[in-house]
N, C-alpha and C positions, 0 to 999 in steps of 0.2 A: 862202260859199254865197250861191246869189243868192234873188229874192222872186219868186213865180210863184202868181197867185191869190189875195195873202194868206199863203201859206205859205212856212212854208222849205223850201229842197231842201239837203239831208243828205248823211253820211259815208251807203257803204253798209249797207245793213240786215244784211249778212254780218257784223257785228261783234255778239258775245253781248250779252244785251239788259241782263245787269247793268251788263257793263261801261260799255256807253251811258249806263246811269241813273247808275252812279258818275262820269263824266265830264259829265253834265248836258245829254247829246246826246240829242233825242229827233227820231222821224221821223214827218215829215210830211209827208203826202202830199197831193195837191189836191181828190182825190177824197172825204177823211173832215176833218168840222171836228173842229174842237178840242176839243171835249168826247167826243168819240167816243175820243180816244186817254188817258184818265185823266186822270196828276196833273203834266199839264204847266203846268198853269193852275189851283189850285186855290185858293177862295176863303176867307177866316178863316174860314168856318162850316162849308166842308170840313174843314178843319183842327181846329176843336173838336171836331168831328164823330168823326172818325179817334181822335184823341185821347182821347176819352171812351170810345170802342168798345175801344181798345187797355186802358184800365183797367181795363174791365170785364171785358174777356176775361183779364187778370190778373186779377182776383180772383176768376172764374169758375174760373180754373185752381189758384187757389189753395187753392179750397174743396174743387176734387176732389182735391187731393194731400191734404188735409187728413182729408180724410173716408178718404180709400184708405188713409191708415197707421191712421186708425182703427180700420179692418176688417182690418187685418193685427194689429196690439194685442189687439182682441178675440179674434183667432182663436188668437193665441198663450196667450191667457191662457186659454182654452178647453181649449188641447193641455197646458198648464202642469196644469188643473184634473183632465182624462181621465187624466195622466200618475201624478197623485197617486192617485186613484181606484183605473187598476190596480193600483198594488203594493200600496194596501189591501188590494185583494181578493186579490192572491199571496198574500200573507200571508195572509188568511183563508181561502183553499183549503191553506197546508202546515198550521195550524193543526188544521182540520177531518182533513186527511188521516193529521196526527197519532192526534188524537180515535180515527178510526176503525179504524185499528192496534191501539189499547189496548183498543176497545171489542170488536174479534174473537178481539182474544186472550182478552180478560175471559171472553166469550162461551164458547169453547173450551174455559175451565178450568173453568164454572161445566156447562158440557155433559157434563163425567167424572163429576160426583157430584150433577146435580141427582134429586131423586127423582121427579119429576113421568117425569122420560127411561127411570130406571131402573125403575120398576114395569111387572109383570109385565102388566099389565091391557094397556100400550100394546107388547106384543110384541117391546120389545127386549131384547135382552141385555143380562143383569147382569149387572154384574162385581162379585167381591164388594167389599165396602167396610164400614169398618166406619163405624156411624153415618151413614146418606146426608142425613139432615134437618138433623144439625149442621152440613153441611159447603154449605147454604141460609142459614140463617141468618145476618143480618149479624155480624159482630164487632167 
């Protein structure tokens, strides 16, 4: 390629722009200096520069991957915690449901011979029985 302006004249621009940058070809044109086209020319303080921004943005990236499995840790230990919790409380609803089985039947048996039920004052029928106040009393 020959010099014209100061600059060089290039392969075609129809060649993908990585492969250019992999092969170290870059285009230049007369009409744009050399800073207008990047890093064809760049100076050690560009380079520090890059360099430093490139770390930072690793460890920018490192602290959100960091902090995201944190929030997925918590949230698991969260689902871990609600998980335990329900079947506490399964268990505390067959428990109670039990309870309440025993306590309607209890109910039911103590409904045949309570005397408060079977007096004649509160209009129901009595059946007879013997003893209704025994059968009140704890044992």
């Amino acid at each position: 390629a020959g010099h014209r302006d100061g600059h060089l004249e290039t392969l075609p621009g129809s060649w993908p722009p990585a492969l250019r940058r992999r092969l170290g070809l870059f285009i230049l044109t007369p009409h744009l200096p050399n800073s207008a086209l990047g890093t064809c020319h760049q100076s050690p303080e560009d380079d520090d520069r890059k360099v430093r921004r490139r770390e930072k943005n690793r460890v920018a990236a490192q602290r959100s991957r960091k902090k995201q499995t944190q929030k997925a840790d918590k949230l698991h230990e969260e689902y871990e915690c609600l998980e335990q919790e329900n079947t506490m409380l399964r268990r505390e609803i067959g428990k109670l449901t039990e309870e309440l089985k025993h306590l309607t039947e209890a109910l039911k048996e103590h409904e045949k011979m309570c005397p408060l039920l079977l007096c004649p004052l509160n209009f129901v029928p009595v059946p007879p029985r013997p003893d209704p106040v025994a059968g009140c009393l704890p044992r």
